[in-house]
VOPAGU-2260 file (C-alpha; in pm, 1 decimal, decimal comma):
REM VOPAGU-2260
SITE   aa  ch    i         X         Y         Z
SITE  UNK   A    0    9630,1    3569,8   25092,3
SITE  UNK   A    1    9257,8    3424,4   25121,7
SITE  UNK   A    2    9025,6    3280,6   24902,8
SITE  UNK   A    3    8653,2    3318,0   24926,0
SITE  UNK   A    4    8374,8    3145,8   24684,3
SITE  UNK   A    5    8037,6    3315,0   24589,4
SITE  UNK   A    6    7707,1    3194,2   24450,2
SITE  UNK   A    7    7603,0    2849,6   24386,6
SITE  UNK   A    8    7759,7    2893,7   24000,7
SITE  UNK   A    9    8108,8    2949,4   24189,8
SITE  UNK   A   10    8250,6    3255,3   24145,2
SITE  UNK   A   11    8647,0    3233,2   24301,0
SITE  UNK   A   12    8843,6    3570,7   24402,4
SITE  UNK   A   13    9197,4    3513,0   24537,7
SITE  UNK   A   14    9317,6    3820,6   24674,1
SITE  UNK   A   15    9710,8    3953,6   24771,5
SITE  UNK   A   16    9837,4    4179,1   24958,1
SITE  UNK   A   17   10217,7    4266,0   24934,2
SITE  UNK   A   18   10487,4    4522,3   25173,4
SITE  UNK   A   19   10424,8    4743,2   24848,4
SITE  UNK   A   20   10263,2    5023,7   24914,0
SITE  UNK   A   21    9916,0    4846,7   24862,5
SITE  UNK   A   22    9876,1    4576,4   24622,2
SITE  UNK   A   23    9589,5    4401,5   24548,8
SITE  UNK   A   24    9564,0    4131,6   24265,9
SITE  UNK   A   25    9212,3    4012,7   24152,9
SITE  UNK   A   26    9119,4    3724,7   23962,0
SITE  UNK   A   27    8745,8    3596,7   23967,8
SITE  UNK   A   28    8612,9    3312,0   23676,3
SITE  UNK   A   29    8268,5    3188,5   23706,6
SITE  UNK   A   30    8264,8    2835,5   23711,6
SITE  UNK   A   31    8108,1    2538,3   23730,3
SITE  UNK   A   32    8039,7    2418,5   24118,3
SITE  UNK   A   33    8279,0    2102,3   24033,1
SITE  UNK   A   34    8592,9    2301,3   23911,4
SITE  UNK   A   35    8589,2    2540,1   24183,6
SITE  UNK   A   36    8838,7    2386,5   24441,7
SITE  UNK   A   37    9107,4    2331,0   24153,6
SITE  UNK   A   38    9049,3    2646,5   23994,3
SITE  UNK   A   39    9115,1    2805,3   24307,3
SITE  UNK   A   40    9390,8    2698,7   24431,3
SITE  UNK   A   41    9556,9    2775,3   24029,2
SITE  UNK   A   42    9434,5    3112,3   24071,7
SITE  UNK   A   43    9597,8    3126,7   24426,6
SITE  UNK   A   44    9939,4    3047,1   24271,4
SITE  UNK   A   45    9872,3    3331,6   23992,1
SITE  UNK   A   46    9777,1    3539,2   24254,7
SITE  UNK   A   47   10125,0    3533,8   24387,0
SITE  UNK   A   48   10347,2    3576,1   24058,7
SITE  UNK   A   49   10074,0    3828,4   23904,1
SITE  UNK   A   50   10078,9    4077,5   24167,9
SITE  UNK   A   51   10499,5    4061,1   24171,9
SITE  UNK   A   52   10448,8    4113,6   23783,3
SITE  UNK   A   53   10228,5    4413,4   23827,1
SITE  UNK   A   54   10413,4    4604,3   24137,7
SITE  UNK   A   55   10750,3    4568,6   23852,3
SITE  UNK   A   56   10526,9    4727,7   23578,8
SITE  UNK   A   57   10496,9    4421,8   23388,9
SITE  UNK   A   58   10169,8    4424,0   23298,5
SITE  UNK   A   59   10242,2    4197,4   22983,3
SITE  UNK   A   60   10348,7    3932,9   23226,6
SITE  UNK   A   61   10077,5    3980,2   23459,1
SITE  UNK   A   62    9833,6    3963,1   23173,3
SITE  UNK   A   63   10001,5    3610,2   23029,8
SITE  UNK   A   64    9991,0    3484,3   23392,2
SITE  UNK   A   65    9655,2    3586,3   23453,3
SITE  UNK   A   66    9506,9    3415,3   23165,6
SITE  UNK   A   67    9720,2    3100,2   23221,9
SITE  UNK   A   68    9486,7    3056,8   23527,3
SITE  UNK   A   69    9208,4    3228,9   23378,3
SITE  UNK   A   70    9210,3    3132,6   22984,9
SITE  UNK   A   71    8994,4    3364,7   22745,6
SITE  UNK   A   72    8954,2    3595,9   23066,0
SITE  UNK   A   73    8898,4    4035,8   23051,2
SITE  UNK   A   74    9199,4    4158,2   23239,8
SITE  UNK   A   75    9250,7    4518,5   23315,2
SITE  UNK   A   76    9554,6    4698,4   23547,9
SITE  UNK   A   77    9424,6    4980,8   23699,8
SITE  UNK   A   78    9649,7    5186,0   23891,5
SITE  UNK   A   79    9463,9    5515,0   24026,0
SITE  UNK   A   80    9469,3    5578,2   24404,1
SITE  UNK   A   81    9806,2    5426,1   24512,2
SITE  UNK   A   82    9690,8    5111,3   24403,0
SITE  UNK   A   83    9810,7    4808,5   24135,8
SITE  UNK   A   84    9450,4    4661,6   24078,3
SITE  UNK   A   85    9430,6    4353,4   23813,7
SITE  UNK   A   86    9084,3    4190,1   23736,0
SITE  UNK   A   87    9041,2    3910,7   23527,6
SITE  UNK   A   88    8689,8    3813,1   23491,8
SITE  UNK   A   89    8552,4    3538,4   23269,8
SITE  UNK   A   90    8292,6    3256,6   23200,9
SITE  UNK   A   91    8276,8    2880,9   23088,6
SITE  UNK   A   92    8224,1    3075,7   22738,9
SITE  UNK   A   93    8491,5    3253,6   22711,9
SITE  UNK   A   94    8685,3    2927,0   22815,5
SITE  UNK   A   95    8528,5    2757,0   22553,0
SITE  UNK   A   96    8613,0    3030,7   22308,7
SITE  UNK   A   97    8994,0    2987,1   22416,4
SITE  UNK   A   98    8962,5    2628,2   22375,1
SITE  UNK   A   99    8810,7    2687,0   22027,4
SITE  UNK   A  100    9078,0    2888,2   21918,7
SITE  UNK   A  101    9354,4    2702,7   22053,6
SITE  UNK   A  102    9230,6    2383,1   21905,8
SITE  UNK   A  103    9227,5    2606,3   21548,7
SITE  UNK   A  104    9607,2    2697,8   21578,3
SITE  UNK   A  105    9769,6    2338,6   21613,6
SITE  UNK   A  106    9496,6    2215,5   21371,7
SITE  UNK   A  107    9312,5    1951,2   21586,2
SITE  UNK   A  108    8939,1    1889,8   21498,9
SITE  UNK   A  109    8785,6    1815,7   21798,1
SITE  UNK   A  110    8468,2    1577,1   21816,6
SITE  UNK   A  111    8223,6    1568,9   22143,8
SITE  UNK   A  112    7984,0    1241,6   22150,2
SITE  UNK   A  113    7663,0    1305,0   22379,0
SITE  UNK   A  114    7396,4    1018,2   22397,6
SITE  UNK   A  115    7162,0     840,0   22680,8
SITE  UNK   A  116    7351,1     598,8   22889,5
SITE  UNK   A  117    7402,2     230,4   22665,2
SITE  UNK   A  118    7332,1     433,7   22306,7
SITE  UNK   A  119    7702,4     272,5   22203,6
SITE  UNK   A  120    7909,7     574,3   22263,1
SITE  UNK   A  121    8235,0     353,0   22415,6
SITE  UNK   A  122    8210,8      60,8   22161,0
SITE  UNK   A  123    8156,4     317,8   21828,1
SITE  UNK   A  124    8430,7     498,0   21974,5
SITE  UNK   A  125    8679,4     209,0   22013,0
SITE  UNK   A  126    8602,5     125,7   21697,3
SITE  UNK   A  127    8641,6     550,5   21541,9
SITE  UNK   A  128    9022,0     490,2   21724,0
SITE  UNK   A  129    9142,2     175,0   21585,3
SITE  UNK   A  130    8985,7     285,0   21233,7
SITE  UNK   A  131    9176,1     648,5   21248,4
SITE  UNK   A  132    9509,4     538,9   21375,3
SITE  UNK   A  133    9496,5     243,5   21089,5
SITE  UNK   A  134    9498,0     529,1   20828,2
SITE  UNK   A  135    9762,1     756,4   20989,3
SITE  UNK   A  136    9566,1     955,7   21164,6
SITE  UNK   A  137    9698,5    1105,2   21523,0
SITE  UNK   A  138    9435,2    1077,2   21737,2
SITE  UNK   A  139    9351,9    1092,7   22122,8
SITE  UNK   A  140    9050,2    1059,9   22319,4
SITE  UNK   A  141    8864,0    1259,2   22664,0
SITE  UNK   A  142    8593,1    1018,4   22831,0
SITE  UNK   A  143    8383,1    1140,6   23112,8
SITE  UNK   A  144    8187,8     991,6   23350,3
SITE  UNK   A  145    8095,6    1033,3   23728,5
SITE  UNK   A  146    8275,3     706,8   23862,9
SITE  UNK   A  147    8532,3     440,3   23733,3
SITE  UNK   A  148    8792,3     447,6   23474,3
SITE  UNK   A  149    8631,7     165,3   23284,2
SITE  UNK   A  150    8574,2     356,0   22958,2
SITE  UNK   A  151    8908,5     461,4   22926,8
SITE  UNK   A  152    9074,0     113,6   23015,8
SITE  UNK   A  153    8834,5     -14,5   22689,4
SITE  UNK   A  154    8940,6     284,0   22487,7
SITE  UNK   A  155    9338,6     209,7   22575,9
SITE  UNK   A  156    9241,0     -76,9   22367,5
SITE  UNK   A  157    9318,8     163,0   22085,7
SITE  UNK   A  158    9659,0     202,7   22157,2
SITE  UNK   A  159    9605,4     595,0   22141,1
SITE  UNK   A  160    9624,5     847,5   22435,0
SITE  UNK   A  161    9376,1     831,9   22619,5
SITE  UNK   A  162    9234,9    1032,7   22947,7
SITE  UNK   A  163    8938,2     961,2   23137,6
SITE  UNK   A  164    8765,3    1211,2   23358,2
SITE  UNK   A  165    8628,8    1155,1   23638,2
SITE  UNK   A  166    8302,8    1405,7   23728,0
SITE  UNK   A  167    8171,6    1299,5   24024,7
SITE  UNK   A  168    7811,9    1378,6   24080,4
SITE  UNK   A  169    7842,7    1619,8   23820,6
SITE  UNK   A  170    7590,7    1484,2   23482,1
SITE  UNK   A  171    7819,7    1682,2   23236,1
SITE  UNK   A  172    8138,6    1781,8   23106,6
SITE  UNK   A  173    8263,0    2114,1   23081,8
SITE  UNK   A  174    8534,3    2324,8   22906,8
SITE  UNK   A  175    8742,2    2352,5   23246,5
SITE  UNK   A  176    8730,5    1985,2   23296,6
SITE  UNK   A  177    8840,3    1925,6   22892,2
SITE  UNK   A  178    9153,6    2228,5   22951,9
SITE  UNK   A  179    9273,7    2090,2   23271,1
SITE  UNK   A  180    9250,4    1756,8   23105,0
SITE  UNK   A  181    9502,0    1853,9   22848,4
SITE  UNK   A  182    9770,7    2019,2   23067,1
SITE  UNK   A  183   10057,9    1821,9   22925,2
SITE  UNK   A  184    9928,1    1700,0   22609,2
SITE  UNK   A  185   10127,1    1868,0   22286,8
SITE  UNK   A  186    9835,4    1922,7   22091,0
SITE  UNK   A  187   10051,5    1948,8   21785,6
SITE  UNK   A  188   10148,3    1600,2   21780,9
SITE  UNK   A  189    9730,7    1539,6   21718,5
SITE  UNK   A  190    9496,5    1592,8   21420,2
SITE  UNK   A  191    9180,4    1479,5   21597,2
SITE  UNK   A  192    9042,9    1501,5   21935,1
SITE  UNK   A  193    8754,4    1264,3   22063,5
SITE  UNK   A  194    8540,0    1387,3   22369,4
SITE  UNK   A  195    8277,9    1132,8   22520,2
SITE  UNK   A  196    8039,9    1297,1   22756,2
SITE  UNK   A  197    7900,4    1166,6   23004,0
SITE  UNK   A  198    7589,5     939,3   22933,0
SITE  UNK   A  199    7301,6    1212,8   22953,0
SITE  UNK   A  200    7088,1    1402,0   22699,9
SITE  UNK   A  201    7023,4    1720,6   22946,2
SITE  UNK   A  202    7339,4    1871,7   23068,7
SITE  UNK   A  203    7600,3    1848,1   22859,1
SITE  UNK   A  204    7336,7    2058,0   22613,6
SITE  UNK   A  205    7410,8    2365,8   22750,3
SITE  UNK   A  206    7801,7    2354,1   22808,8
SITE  UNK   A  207    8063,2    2412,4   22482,4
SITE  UNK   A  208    8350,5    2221,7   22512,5
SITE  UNK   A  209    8494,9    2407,3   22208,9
SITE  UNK   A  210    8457,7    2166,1   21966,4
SITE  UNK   A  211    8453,5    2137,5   21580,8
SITE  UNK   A  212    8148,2    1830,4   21567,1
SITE  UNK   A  213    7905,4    1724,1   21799,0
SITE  UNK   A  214    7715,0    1424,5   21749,7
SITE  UNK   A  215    7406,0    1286,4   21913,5
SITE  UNK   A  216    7378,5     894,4   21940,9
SITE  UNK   A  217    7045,8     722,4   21976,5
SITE  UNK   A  218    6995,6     380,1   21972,6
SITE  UNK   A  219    6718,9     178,3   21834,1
SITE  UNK   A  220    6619,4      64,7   22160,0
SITE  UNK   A  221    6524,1     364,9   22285,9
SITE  UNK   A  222    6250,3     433,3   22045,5
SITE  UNK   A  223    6184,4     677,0   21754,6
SITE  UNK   A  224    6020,1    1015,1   21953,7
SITE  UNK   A  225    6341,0    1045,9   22146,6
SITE  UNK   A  226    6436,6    1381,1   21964,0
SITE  UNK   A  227    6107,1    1423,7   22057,3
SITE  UNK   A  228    6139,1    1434,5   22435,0
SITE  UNK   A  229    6513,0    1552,2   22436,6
SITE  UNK   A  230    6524,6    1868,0   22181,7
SITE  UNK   A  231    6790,3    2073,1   22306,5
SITE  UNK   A  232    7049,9    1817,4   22244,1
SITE  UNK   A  233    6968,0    1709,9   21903,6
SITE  UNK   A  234    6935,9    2116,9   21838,9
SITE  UNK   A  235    7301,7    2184,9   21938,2
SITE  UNK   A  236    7445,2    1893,4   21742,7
SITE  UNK   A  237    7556,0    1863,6   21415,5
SITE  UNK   A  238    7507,9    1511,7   21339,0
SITE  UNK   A  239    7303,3    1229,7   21493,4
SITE  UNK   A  240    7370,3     905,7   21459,1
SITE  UNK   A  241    7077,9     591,5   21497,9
SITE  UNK   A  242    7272,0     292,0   21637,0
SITE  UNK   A  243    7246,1     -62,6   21678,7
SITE  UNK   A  244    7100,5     -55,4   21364,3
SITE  UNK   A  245    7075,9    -497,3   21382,1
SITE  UNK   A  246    6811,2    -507,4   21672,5
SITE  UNK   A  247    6615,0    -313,7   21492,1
SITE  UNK   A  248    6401,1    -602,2   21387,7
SITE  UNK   A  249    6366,6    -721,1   21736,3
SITE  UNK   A  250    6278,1    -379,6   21840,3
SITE  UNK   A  251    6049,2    -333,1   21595,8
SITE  UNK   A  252    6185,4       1,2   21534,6
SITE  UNK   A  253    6070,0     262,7   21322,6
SITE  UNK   A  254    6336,1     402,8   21115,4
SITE  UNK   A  255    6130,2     669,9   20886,6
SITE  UNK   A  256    5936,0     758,8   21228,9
SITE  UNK   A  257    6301,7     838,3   21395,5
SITE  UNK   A  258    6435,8    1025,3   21058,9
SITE  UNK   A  259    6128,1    1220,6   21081,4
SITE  UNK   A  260    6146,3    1294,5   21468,3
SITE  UNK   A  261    6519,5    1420,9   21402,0
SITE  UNK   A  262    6434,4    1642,0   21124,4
SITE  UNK   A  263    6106,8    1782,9   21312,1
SITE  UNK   A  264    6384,6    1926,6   21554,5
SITE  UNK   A  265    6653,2    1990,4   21359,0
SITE  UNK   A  266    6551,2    2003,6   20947,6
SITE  UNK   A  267    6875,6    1988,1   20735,8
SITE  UNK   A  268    7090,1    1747,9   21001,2
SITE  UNK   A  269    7295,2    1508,3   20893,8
SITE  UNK   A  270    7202,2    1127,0   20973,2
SITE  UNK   A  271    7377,6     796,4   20941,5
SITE  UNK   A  272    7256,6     455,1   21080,0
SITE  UNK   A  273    7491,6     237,1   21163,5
SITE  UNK   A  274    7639,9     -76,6   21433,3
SITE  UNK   A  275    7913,4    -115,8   21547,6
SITE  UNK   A  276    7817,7    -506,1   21627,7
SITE  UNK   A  277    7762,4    -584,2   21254,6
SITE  UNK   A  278    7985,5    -312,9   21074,5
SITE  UNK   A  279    7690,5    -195,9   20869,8
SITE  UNK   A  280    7719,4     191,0   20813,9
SITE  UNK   A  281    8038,6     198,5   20956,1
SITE  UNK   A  282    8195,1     267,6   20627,8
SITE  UNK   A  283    8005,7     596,5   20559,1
SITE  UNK   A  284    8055,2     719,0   20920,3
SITE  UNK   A  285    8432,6     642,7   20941,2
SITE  UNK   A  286    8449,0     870,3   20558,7
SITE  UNK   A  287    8225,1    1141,8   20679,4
SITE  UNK   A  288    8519,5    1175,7   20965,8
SITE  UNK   A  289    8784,5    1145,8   20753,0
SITE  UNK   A  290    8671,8    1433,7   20516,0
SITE  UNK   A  291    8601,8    1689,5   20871,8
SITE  UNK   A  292    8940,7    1575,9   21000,9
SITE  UNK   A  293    9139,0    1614,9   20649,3
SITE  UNK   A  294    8958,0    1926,2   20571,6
SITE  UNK   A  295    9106,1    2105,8   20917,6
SITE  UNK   A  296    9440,1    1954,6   20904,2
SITE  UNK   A  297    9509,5    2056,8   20528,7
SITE  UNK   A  298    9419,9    2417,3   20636,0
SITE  UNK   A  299    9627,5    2390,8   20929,5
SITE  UNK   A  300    9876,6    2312,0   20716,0
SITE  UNK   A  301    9873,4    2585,5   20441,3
């Protein structure tokens, strides 16, 4: 068996041969550069049981076991020229797609928070937790960053699962990270999800972490044109949120300026003001949840 990687995107084929006549099992997902080494060594170990599956004439088994390690991949079995050939190929998309889906059939909504470093992220979120789980809700929460499990020891707080992911010098989370995360997690024992990203308004823009709601924080502090400078993000959320709403004063912040910079990007979104210091707008965020989260569950349900 050997492994090689390709490209600076990371692009993994693990390749067997068997005492078959000649059997050769592919499996290549492009990846992001920090999930290589882990994805490899998974698709090593599918390597192995896939090709068995195919030399039987299992292809159903090789397909199952080649998505296990390869989730939302394109597998085909060829066979022509005295050969077993099976290539799974696939993307962050397409993992993010599987992720999607398999959130839909247990009934989870899912929830991604992106926002500058110090926007409030970990102490809204503490608060979203304790709030949820008051009113029966099952919830768990995903935090990312690239050193320290600080966040998560805060979140524990809670008393709800929680998982913290560590990235490294990686500025972003991604849907490999999120599905490895969640390995032995029964999904069905949750109705919501939380995912904090990792405190930057660039990366995590372009990666889908299959979820149902992403929201954009910005605080007060870090002035009203920030849409302005950062309008990818605000473009590929659903909801933004202004916070630390009670230095505005101090700040001398702008609040029509800010509504105006959000809407200039993205006309239509959804925006609450709120802190989490003083409580104020709290209320109308924690209800805006509630209604996603109910709405998902009661379908799940039918």
């Amino acid at each position: 068996m050997r492994a090689r990687v390709h490209g600076e995107r990371g692009t993994v084929t693990a390749e067997l041969a068997t005492c078959l006549p000649v059997l050769v099992l592919l499996l290549a997902v492009a990846l992001s550069a920090v999930s290589v080494a882990g994805q490899r060594v998974r698709m090593q170990d599918a390597a192995r049981e896939a090709a068995r599956a195919a030399a039987r004439g299992d292809d159903a088994t090789a397909r199952r076991l080649a998505q296990q390690y390869a989730p939302g991949a394109r597998v085909t079995i060829d066979r022509s020229g005295g050969t077993v050939t099976v290539v799974a190929g696939g993307s962050m998309h397409l993992l993010a797609r599987w992720l999607r889906q398999r959130f839909s059939d247990t009934g989870v909504y899912v929830i991604s928070l992106v926002s500058s470093p110090g926007a409030g992220k970990t102490t809204l979120l503490e608060k979203t937790l304790t709030h949820l789980k008051a009113k029966g809700c099952r919830v768990a929460a995903l935090v990312g960053d690239l050193a320290t499990e600080n966040d998560a020891a805060r979140l524990a707080r809670s008393e709800v699962p929680v998982r913290q992911i560590i990235t490294g010098t990686v500025c972003h989370l991604d849907a490999d990270m999120v599905q490895s995360s969640l390995d032995d997690w029964d999904l069905n024992d949750l109705d919501c999800l939380f995912i904090e990203n990792v405190g930057n308004l660039v990366c995590p823009s372009s990666y889908d972490l299959g979820e149902d709601l992403r929201i954009v924080l910005m605080s007060v502090t870090e002035g009203e044109d920030k849409p302005l400078k950062y309008p990818t993000i605000f473009n590929t959320a659903d909801v933004a949120l202004i916070t630390k709403t009670d230095l505005s004063e101090a700040v001398e912040f702008d609040l029509v300026g800010a509504r105006g910079s959000i809407q200039s990007v993205r006309p239509g979104m959804d925006v609450i003001e709120l802190s989490a210091k003083t409580g104020a707008g709290l209320d109308e965020y924690l209800e805006y949840l509630l209604k996603k989260i109910e709405s998902k569950t009661a379908v799940a349900r039918v």
